[in-house]
N, C-alpha and C positions, 0 to 999 in steps of 0.2 A: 504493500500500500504506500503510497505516497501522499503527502502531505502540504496544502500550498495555503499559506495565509496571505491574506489581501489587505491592507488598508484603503480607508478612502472606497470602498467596493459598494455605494448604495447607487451609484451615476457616475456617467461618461468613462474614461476609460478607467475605471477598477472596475467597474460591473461590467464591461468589455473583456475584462482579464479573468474574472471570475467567470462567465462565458463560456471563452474558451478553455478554464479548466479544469471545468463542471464532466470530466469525462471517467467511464468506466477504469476501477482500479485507482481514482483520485478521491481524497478528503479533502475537500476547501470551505475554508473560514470568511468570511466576508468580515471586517471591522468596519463601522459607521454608526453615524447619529441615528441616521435610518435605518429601516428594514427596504429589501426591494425585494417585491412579491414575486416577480418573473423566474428572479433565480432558485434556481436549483443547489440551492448550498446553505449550510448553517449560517447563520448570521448572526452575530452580536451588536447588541445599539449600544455601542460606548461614544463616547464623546473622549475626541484624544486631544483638545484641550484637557483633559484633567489624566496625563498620562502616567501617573505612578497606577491608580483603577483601572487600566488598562493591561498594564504588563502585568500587575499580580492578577487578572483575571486569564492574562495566556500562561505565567508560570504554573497556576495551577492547572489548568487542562494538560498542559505538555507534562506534569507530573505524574495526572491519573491518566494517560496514552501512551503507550509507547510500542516500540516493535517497528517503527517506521523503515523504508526503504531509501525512499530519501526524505527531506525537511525542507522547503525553502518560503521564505520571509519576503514579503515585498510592499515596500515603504513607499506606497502610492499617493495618501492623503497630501492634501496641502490647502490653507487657506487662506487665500487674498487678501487683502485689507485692503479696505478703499484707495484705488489708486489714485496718488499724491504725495505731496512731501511729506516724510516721516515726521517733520514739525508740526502736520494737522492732523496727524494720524493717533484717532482717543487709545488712550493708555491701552485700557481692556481687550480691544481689535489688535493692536501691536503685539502683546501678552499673549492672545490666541492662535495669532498667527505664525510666532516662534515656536509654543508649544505642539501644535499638530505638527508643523511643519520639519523640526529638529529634534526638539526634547523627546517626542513621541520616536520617534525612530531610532534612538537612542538607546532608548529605554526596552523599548518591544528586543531588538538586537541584542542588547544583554540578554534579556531571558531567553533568546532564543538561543545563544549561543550556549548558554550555561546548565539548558534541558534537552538539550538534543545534542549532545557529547557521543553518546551511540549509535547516531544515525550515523549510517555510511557514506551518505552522498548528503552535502548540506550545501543550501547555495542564500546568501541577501542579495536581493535587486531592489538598489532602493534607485526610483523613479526623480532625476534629477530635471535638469532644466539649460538651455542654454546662457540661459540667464542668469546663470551661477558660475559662467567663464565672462560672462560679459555684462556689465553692469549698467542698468539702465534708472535713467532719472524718475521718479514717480513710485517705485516697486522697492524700495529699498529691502524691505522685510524679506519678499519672495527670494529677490537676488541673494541675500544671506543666508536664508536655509538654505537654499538649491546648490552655492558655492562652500556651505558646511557639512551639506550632504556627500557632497565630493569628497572633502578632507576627511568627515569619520571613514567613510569608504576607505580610503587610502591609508590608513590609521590598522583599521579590520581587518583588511590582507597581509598588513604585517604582521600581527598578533595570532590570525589565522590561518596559517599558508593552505589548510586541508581546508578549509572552506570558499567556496565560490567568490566572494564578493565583487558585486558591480554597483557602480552608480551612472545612469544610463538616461541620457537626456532623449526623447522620443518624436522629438520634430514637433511642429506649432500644431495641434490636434483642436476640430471646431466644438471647445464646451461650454460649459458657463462661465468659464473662467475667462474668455473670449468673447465674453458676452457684454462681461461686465469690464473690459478692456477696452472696448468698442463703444462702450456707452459713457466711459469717461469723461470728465468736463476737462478740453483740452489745454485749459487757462491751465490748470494743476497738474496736468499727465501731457507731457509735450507729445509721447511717442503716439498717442492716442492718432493720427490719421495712419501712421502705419500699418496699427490693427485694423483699421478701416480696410485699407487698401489691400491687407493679405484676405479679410472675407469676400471683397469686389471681385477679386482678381482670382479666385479660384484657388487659392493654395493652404488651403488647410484641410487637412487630415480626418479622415472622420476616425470616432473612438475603436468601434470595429478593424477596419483595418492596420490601426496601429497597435491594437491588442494581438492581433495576428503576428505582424511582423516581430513585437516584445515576445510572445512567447515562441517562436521561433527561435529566437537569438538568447533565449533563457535553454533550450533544449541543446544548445550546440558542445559539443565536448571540449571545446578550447574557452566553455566559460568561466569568467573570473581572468585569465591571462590580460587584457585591459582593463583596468581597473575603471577608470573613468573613461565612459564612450559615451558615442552618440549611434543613436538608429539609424539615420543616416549614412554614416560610414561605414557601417558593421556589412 
């Protein structure tokens, strides 16, 4: 049996990832605020704003489970804060959006590293960003998780060498995150007509076929040898 936990899995591409793999011989975990009825998969409503409830609610599962074939972890969640300068950005939205965003992934990674010692095949893909090589005005928060998600990655593989780790930026994909990018008031978010013009212009991703390509590029045997990628390049 193999084992896939998902964060961020209630919409766009985590319930895209859970999807695809929702398949015979697979146990998947969906984490979110929500439940989504479509899926085919257990589901937890945690809110990873408050991430320590979170990882002791997966340290204990992966306590009372085990026998696994392989293990793998992926650090999908993430949430925006009003894009703008971090100077009008309310305290509480800033707080929420480092904690799902870093702390959470952090935190779940610990436990997952420290309960699944016996699994033979272990892999983290935590879902990065371009955004986290390149820093853009308005995003301050996203850019610093996505650019810390890199480094604990990079961190992981050393401490880990038997385990997979990736941190894997997936191309600009059309969600709500894109939504609310687009809807920006340009006075505060300069980059805001570019999002415009990537929806005009036909270049964004839908969450299906980028769950596609991610679990594709999660099944390959030379995973974890790049640490920090992009889906694009792969």
């Amino acid at each position: 049996m193999h084992l896939y936990i998902v964060t961020g899995s209630s919409r766009g591409l985590g319930a895209a990832l859970v999807e695809q793999l929702s398949q015979p011989g697979n146990t998947v975990i969906g984490i979110a605020r929500r439940q989504n009825a479509a899926l085919q998969a257990e589901q937890w409503a945690l809110d990873l704003a408050d991430p320590p409830a979170a990882a002791e609610r997966l340290q204990a599962w992966l306590q009372a489970h085990t026998g696994w074939h392989s293990a793998t972890l992926i650090n999908n969640a993430a949430l925006l804060s009003q894009p703008g300068p971090l100077a009008a950005t309310p305290l509480a939205e800033l707080s929420a959006a480092l904690r799902v965003g870093l702390e959470a992934p952090a935190l779940l990674s610990r436990v997952f590293l420290a309960e699944t010692a016996a699994v033979p095949l272990r892999r983290i893909l935590n879902i990065s960003s371009g955004l986290g090589r390149r820093a853009m005005a308005g995003s301050a928060s996203y850019c610093a998780v996505k650019a810390g998600l890199d480094h604990l990655s990079r961190a992981l593989a050393l401490e880990a060498p038997d385990v997979g780790v990736v941190s894997l930026a997936p191309g600009v994909i059309d969600t709500d995150m894109q939504v609310q990018l687009r809807g920006a008031d340009p006075a505060s978010f300069p980059e805001q007509a570019r999002f415009q013009g990537l929806k005009e212009g036909g270049q964004l991703q839908t969450s299906g076929d980028t769950a596609a390509a991610i679990v594709r590029y999660l099944m390959r045997p030379d995973f974890g040898k790049t640490v920090v990628s992009d889906i694009r390049d792969a």
